[in-house]
Structure formats: structure tokens, C-alpha cells
Legacy VTK file of the C-alpha trace (Angstrom):
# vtk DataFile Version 3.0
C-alpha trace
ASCII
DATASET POLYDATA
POINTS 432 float
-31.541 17.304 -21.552
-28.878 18.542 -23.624
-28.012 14.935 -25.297
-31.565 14.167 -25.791
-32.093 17.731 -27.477
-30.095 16.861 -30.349
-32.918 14.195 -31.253
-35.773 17.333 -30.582
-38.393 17.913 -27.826
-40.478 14.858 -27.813
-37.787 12.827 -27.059
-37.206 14.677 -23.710
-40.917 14.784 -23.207
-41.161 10.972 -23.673
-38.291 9.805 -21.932
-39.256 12.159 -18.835
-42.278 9.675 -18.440
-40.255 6.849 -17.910
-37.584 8.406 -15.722
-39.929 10.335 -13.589
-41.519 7.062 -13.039
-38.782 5.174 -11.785
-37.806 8.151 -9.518
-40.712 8.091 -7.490
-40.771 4.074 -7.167
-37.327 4.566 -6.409
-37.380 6.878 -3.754
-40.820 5.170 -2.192
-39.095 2.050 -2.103
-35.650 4.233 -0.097
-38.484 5.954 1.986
-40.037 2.467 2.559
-37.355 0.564 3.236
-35.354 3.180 5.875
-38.653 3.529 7.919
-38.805 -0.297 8.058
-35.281 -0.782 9.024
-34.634 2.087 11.114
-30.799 1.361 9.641
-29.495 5.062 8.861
-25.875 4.026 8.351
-26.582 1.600 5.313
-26.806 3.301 2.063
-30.537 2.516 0.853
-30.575 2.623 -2.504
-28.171 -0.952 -1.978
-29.626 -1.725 1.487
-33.167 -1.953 -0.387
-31.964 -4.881 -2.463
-31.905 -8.269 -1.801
-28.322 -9.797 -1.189
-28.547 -12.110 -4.400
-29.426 -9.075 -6.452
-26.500 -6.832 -4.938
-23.976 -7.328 -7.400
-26.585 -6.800 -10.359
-27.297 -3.411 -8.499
-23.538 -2.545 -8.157
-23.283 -2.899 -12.143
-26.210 -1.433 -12.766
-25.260 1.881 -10.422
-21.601 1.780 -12.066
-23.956 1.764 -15.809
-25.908 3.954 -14.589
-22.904 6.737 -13.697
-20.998 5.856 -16.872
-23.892 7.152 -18.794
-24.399 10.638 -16.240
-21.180 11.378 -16.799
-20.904 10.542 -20.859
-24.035 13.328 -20.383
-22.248 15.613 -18.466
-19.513 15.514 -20.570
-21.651 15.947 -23.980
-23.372 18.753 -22.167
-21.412 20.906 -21.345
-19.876 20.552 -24.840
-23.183 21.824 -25.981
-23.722 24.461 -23.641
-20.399 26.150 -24.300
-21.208 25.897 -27.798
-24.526 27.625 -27.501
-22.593 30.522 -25.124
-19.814 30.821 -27.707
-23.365 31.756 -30.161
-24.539 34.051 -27.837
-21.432 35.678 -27.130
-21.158 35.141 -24.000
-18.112 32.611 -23.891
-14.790 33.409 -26.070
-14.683 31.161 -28.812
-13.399 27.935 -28.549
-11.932 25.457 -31.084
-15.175 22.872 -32.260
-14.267 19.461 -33.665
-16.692 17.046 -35.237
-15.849 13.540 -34.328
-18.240 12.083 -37.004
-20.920 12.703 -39.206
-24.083 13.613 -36.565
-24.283 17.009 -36.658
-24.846 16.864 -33.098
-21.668 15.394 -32.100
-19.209 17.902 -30.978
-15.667 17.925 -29.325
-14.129 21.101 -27.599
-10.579 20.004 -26.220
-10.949 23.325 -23.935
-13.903 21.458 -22.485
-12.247 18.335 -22.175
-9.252 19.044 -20.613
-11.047 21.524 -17.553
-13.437 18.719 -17.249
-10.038 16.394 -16.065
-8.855 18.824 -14.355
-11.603 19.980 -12.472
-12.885 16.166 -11.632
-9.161 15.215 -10.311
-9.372 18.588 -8.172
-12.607 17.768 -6.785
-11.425 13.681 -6.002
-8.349 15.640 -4.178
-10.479 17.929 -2.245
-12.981 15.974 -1.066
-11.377 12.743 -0.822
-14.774 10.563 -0.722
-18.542 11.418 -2.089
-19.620 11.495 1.379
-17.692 14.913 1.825
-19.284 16.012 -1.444
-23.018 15.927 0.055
-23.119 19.403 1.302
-21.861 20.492 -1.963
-24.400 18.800 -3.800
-27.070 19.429 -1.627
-26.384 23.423 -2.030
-25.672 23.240 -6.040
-28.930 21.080 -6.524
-31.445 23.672 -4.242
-29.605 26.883 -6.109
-30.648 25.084 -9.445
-33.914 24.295 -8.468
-34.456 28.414 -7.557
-32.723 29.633 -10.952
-35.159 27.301 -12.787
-38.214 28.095 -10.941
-37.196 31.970 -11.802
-36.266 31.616 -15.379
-39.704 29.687 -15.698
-41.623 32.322 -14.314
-40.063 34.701 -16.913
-41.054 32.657 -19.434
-44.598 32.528 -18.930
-44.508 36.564 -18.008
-43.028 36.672 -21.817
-45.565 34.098 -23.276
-48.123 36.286 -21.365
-49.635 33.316 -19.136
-52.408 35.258 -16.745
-51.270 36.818 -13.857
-52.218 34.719 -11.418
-51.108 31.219 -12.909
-48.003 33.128 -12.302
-48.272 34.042 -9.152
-49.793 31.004 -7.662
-46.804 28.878 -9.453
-44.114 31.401 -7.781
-45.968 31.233 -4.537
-45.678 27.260 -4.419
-42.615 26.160 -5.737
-40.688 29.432 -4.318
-41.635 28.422 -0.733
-41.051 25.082 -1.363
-37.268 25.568 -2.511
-36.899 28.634 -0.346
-37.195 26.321 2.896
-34.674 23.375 0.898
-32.333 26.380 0.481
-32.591 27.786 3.502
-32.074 24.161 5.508
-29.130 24.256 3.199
-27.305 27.577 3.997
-25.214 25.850 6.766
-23.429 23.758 4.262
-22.056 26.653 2.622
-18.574 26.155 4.469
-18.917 22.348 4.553
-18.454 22.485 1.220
-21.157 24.446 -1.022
-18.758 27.256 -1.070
-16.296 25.485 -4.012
-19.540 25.075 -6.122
-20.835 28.155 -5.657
-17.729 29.812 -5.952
-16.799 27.937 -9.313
-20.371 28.888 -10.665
-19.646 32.611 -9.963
-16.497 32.320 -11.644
-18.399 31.401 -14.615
-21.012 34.048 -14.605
-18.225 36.585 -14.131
-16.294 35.434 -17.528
-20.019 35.766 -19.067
-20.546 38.563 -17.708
-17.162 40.523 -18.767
-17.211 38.732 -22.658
-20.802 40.054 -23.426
-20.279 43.712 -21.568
-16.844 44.046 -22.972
-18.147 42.927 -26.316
-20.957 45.737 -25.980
-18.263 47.835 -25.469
-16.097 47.420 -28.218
-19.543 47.420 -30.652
-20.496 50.676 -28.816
-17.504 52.763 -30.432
-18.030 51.421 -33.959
-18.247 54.201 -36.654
-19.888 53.679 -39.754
-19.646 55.555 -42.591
-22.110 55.698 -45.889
-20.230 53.810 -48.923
-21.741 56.206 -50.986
-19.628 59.302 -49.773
-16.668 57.414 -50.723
-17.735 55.351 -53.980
-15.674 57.996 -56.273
-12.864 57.358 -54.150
-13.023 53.378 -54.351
-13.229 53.603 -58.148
-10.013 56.095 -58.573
-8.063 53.967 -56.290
-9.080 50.758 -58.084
-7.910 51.952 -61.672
-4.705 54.006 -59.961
-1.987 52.072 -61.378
0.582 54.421 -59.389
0.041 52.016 -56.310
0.893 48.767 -56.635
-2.063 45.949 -56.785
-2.308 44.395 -53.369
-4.977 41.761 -54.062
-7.477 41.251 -56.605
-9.829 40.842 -54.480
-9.743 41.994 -51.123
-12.094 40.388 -48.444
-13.543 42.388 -45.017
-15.075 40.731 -42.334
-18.120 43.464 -41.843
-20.319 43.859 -38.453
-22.505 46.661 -40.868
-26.206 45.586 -40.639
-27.006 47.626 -43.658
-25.494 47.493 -46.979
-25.150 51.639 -47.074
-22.959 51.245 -44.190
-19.506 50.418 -44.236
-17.504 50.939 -40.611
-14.843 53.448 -40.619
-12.112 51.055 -40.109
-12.376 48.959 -43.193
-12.375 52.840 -44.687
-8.930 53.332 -42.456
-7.423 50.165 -43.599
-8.318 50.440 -47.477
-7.257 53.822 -48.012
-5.662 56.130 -44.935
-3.618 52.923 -43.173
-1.838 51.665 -46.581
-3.580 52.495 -49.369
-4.481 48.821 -50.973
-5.124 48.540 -54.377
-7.532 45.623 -55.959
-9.705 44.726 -58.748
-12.660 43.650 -56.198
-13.504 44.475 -52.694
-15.686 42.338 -50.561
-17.638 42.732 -47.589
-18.896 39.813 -45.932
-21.585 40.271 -43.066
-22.657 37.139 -40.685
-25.959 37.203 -39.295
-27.012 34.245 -36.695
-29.998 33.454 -36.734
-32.610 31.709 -34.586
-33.483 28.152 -36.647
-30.976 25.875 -35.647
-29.634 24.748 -39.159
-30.337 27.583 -41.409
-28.277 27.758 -44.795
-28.595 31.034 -46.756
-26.851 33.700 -48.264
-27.501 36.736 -50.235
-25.522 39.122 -52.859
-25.232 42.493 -53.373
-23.188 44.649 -55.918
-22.890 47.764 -54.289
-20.388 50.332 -56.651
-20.344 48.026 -59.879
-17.530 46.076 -60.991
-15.811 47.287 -57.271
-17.280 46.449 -54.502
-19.735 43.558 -53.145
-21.824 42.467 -50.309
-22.147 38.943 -48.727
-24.454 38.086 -46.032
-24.349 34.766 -44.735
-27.894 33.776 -42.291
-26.121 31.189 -40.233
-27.981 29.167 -38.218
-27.154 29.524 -34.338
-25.985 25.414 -34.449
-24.431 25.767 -37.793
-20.192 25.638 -38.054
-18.740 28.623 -39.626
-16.388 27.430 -41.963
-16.033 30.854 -43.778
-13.635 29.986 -46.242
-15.716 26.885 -48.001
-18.762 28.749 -47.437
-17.592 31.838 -49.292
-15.809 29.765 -51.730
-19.500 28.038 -52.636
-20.465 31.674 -52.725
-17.489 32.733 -55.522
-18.165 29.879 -57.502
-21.563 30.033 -57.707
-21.574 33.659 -58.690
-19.233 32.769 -61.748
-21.390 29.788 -62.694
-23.882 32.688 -63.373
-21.520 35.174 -64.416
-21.899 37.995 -62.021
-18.818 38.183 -61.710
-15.992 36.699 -63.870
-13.489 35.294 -61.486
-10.275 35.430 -63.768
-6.733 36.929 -62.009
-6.159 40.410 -61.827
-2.530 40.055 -63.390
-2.530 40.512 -67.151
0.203 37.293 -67.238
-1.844 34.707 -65.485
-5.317 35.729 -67.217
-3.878 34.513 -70.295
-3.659 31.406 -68.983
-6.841 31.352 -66.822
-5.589 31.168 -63.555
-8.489 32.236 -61.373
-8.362 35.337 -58.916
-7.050 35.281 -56.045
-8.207 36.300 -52.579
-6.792 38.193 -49.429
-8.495 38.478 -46.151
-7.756 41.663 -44.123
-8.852 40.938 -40.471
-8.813 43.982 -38.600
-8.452 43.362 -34.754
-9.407 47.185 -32.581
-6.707 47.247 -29.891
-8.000 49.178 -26.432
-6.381 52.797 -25.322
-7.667 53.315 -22.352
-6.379 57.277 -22.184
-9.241 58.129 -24.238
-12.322 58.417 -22.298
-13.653 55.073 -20.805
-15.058 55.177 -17.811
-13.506 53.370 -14.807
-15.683 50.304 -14.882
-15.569 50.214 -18.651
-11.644 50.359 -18.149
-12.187 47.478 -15.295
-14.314 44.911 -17.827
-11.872 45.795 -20.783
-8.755 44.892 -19.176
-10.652 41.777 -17.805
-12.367 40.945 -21.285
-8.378 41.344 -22.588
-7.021 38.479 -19.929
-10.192 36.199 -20.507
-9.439 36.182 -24.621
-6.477 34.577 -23.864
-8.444 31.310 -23.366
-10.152 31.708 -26.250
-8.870 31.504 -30.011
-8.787 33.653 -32.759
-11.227 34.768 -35.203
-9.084 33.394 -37.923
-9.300 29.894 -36.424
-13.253 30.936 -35.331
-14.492 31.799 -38.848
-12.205 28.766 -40.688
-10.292 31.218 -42.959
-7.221 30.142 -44.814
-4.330 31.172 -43.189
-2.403 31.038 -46.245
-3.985 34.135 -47.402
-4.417 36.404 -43.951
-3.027 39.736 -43.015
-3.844 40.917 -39.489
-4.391 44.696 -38.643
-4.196 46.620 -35.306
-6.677 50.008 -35.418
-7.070 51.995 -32.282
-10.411 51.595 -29.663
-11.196 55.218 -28.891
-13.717 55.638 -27.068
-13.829 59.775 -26.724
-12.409 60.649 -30.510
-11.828 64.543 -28.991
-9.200 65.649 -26.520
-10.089 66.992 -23.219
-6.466 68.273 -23.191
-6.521 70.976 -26.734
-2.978 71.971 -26.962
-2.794 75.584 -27.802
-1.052 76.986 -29.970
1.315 80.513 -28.969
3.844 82.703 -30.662
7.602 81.711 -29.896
8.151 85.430 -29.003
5.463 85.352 -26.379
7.283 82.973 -24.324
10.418 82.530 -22.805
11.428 79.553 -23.698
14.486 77.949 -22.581
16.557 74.797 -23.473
18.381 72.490 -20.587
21.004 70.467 -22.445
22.351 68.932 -18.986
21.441 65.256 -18.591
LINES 1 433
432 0 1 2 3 4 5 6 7 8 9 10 11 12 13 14 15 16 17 18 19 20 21 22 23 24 25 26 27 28 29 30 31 32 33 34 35 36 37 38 39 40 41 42 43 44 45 46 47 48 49 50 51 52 53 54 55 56 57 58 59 60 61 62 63 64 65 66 67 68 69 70 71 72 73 74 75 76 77 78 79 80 81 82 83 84 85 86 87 88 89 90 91 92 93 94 95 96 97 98 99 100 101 102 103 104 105 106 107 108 109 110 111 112 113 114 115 116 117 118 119 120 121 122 123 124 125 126 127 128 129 130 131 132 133 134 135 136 137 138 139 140 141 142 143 144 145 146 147 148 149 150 151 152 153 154 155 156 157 158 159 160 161 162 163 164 165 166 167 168 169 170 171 172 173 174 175 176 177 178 179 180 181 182 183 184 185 186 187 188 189 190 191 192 193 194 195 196 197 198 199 200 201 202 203 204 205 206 207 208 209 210 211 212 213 214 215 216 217 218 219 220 221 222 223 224 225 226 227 228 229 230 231 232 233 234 235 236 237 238 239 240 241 242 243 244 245 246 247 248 249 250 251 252 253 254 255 256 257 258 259 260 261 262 263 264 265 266 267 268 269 270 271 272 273 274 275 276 277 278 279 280 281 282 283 284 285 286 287 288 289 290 291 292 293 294 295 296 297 298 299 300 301 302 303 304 305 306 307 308 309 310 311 312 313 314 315 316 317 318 319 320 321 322 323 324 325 326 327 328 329 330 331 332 333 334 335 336 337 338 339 340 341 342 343 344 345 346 347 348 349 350 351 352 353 354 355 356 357 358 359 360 361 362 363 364 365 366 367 368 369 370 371 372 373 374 375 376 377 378 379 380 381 382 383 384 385 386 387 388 389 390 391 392 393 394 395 396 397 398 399 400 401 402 403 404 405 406 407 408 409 410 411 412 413 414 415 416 417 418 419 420 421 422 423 424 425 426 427 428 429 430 431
């Protein structure tokens, strides 16, 4: 499904015909063939064949599993990719191998993939041994499709009882598969299922603890601190830092800037620049979507970006923003010449500084015990992932990284009060 979605919908719908096809021949032939020979031990898919045809049938099997696993392999490249756009999957280092958009390489991937398949060989020893693991995986699959279809068609708003009657069959049907199947939980279904939990759980903490970080966000209106912006900007008492100074910005509207772009620019070190830019990524759902949009917000100071990505589109932020810059001087909205009075004289073009400003977690200031649980978990699981430097494509060359705090209750529940020296009797130990 996954490879064939790269070439669009039809061309699952079409080649479903065919394979569902030679399925059920297949397995009438298996079903044919075992209640003619009574022969349980033989395998039937080979027993079925004549002995001439046999080694045709051996290469054709061997094909056959080359290609599954190519699929597999492709797959789960894709899916990852898709979770990493979701957000529910740290973000993983993407590689294009060629020009097809839809051919992607994650070495994370890759490299569990190996591992995982020489664990499994090690474990099991032969595929015989690997039937009750199957069996289970393959009859929890068909359930958690069954279910996720039957949400669909409650969000398409399908009529009640289509709904219904479609749970009712295919529910008892795969209820009584898994049921029949329960036993081989210790034969072997419990590595599968146990390796599938320990994927929802990493899901599970990215997206929550991702929630949580989002959930303490302050913005603050640009407007209350345009004046501000402007005096700093012409304040030649503070040395120039950039001339132009580039935020990553999560602010959906372009009143709102959050409060620790605020903290870095002026309370952390106050930073000094001809230009300040905010640039704002929004995914969106069209697969290959292309589009930006500009906004001067305090003239001459400070501007707005916002890129509509599409979800299957690489972020490559510093080409795409570089496309942005140049077009913007092509029609002179802005003038793009260095800040420094030496190099404009010889029309050296600005230069750029990305400030990316990573909230660390103190957990002494009011989260909750499970929000305390999922952070430190969400902190251990990022360590698979990479950065958002490497994410976005930035130039390294050009980077500063921050640390702001992640408070989650900004007031005390310990005041300290203040008292008179003269009201106490206060007393100093010197001993060690």
C-alpha cells in the first residue's frame, strides 16, 4: 500500500483486482489440494505443484519475498515519515536517493530494520516457530482496521446501520480468529505484541509531551513592544549582533510573538540588528504544497514569513528562506545590503543569524506527576531523534543555540516573606 501510494489511489485500487484474484485461486487450489491429499506435513503452496514446475515455484516464492520485503522496507520508511509530520515520532534524518520525490532513505530505519530481522532469525530460529507470532500480529491488524474503518464512515456520516451491520459482521468474524489465537500469545505473539506496544508508547509520550511543552507557551502582542524594537535597533550603545536576526516562530497569528523570542531579543542579551525575522511553518494537508507569504509587521524592523508546507514536502529551511530573501529584493521590499557601513560600500549582501531557542524542563515548578512521568520520558526518547537544526536544514555556519526555562506554574507556592532583622534572632554557625 504504501509503495503503490506514491503512484496515487487507482493504482492500489487496480492492482488489488489482480492480487485479490490470485489469492483466492491460490488458496482454493491449497484448500483443494490438502483435502485431496490428506498430506498435512507437506507445505501446500509447493506440494500443489507439479514436480517439473518445483524449481520455477522455488524462484518464483524467493521473487516473490524479495519484493515483500523491498515493500516492507520502503514502508516503513514512509510511515515514519508521515509520523515524524504528525508529530508523533522524533524527527529523523531523510535522505533522497534520487530524483522521485517518493523515494526516501532514513538510516534510523535501516539500521533497526537489521537489527530487528537478525534478532528475530536468533529468536526463532526457523519460520515455523514464527507462526504463532504471525498468526496473532495478522488477527490484531485485521481488528485495528475493521475499527479505524468504522470511524471513518461515522466521520463521513455513512447511515447508522451500514455501520452497524459492517461492525456486526466483520467484528465477529475476527473476534472468533482472535480469540482461536489468544493461546499463541506465549508461543510467540507476545514479542510482536510487545514490540508494537513499544511503539505506541514512544507515540504516545512524543505527541503528549509535545502538547505539553506547547501548553506553557506565552505569547505576547508585538505591538506592546514595537517602541521598544525600534529604540533597540537604532541604539548604537550595544553592539550589532546580526543584521538580520532570524526566529523560528510557533505564533499562529502575526500580532503574536511568544515571550521567549521577547526573552532572548531583549531581557537574555540584549541583541542588536538592522532586521528581525520571524518565520512560522504551517503543514498543511495537500501532499506537495509550495507557498509562502510576507508580512512587514513594525516597518523597516521586523518581518513575518509563513511557509504552507505540504505534509510530504522536505523542509530545507535555509534554501527555502533564501528563495524567500531573494525574491523580496528582486522586488525591493527590502534592500538586502550589509548592515556594516564598510562592506555596504562594496555591496556585500546582509548577513543572517539564526537564534534557535530550545525550552529546557524544571520540573519544581508545578507539573503534575504524570506530566513529570511523560516529560522525563519524552527527554530519553529525543535522544533518538535529531535536532531541529538538522530537521529544518539550517546552516550551521550561522546558528546560536539558546536554553530558556519550561515553567509550567510561573508563581511560587512557597512566597518568601520578608521580616525585620530585629524581629528575629538570628544566629551565625561558622563551625564546619
Amino acid at each position: 500500500y504504501s509503495d503503490l501510494g506514491h503512484c496515487g489511489i487507482k493504482n492500489i485500487r487496480i492492482s488489488w483486482i489482480f492480487v485479490k484474484s490470485m489469492l483466492i485461486l491460490n488458496y482454493l487450489g491449497q484448500g483443494a489440494w490438502i483435502l485431496n491429499s490428506q498430506d498435512l506435513q507437506t507445505n501446500p503452496f509447493f506440494g500443489a505443484m507439479p514436480s517439473w514446475f518445483l524449481p520455477v515455484g522455488v524462484i518464483l516464492s524467493t521473487l516473490a519475498a524479495i519484493i515483500a520485503s523491498q515493500a516492507l522496507i520502503s514502508g516503513s520508511f514512509t510511515i515514519i515519515k508521515e509520523a515524524m509530520s504528525l508529530n508523533f515520532w522524533p524527527k529523523q534524518r531523510i535522505s533522497h536517493p534520487t530524483n522521485v520525490r517518493g523515494q526516501i532513505y532514513i538510516p534510523f530505519v535501516n539500521w533497526f530494520l537489521l537489527i530487528a530481522c537478525i534478532a528475530i532469525v536468533l529468536i526463532f530460529e526457523n519460520s515455523t516457530n514464527m507462526e504463532a507470532a504471525y498468526g496473532l500480529s495478522i488477527t490484531i491488524t485485521m481488528l485495528v482496521t475493521s475499527i479505524l474503518l468504522v470511524c471513518y464512515m461515522r466521520n463521513i456520516h455513512r447511515p447508522t446501520f451500514l455501520i452497524v451491520s459492517f461492525a456486526i459482521v466483520f467484528f465477529v468474524i475476527e473476534g472468533s480468529f482472535f480469540v482461536a489465537n489468544l493461546f499463541k500469545f506465549m508461543e510467540g505473539g507476545a514479542l510482536t505484541i510487545g514490540l508494537a506496544g513499544a511503539f505506541s508508547f514512544i507515540m504516545y509520550i512524543w505527541y503528549n509531551g509535545r502538547k505539553i511543552k506547547n501548553k506553557y507557551i506565552r505569547f505576547e502582542k508585538i505591538s506592546d513592544y514595537k517602541d521598544l524594537l525600534i529604540d533597540l535597533k537604532n541604539d548604537t550603545s550595544i553592539s550589532q549582533y546580526a543584521t538580520n536576526l532570524v526566529y523560528l516562530s510557533k505564533a499562529d497569528y502575526s500580532t503574536d510573538i511568544e515571550g521567549k523570542i521577547i526573552y532572548s531579543i531583549i531581557k537574555k542579551n540584549p541583541k542588536r540588528a538592522d532586521h528581525y525575522w520571524l518565520l512560522h511553518f504551517h503543514l498543511v494537508d495537500e501532499p506537495h504544497t509550495h507557498e509562502y507569504s510576507f508580512e512587514e509587521l513594525i516597518p523597516d524592523t521586523l518581518y513575518r514569513v509563513e511557509f504552507r508546507i505540504g505534509f510530504r514536502v522536505e523542509v530545507q529551511l535555509h534554501l527555502q528562506f533564501k528563495q524567500v530573501v531573494s525574491e523580496l529584493i528582486e522586488s525591493k521590499e527590502i534592500h538586502g545590503k550589509s548592515g556594516y557601513i564598510s562592506l555596504q560600500k562594496h555591496n556585500v549582501s546582509a548577513d543572517f543569524k539564526y537564534v534557535v531557542i530550545h525550552r529546557v524542563h524544571n520540573y519544581e515548578h508545578g507539573f503534575s506527576f504524570k506530566d513529570k512521568f511523560v516529560m522525563n520520558c519524552y527527554l530519553l526518547i529525543s535522544h533518538i531523534g535529531i535536532s531541529d537544526i538538522n530537521a529544518y536544514g539550517l546552516d550551521t555556519s550561522s546558528i546560536e543555540t539558546e536554553l530558556v526555562p519550561l515553567i509550567a506554574n510561573q508563581k511560587s507556592r512557597n512566597r518568601l516573606i520578608r521580616v525585620k532583622t530585629e524581629d528575629k534572632d538570628i544566629k551565625q554557625d561558622f563551625s564546619i
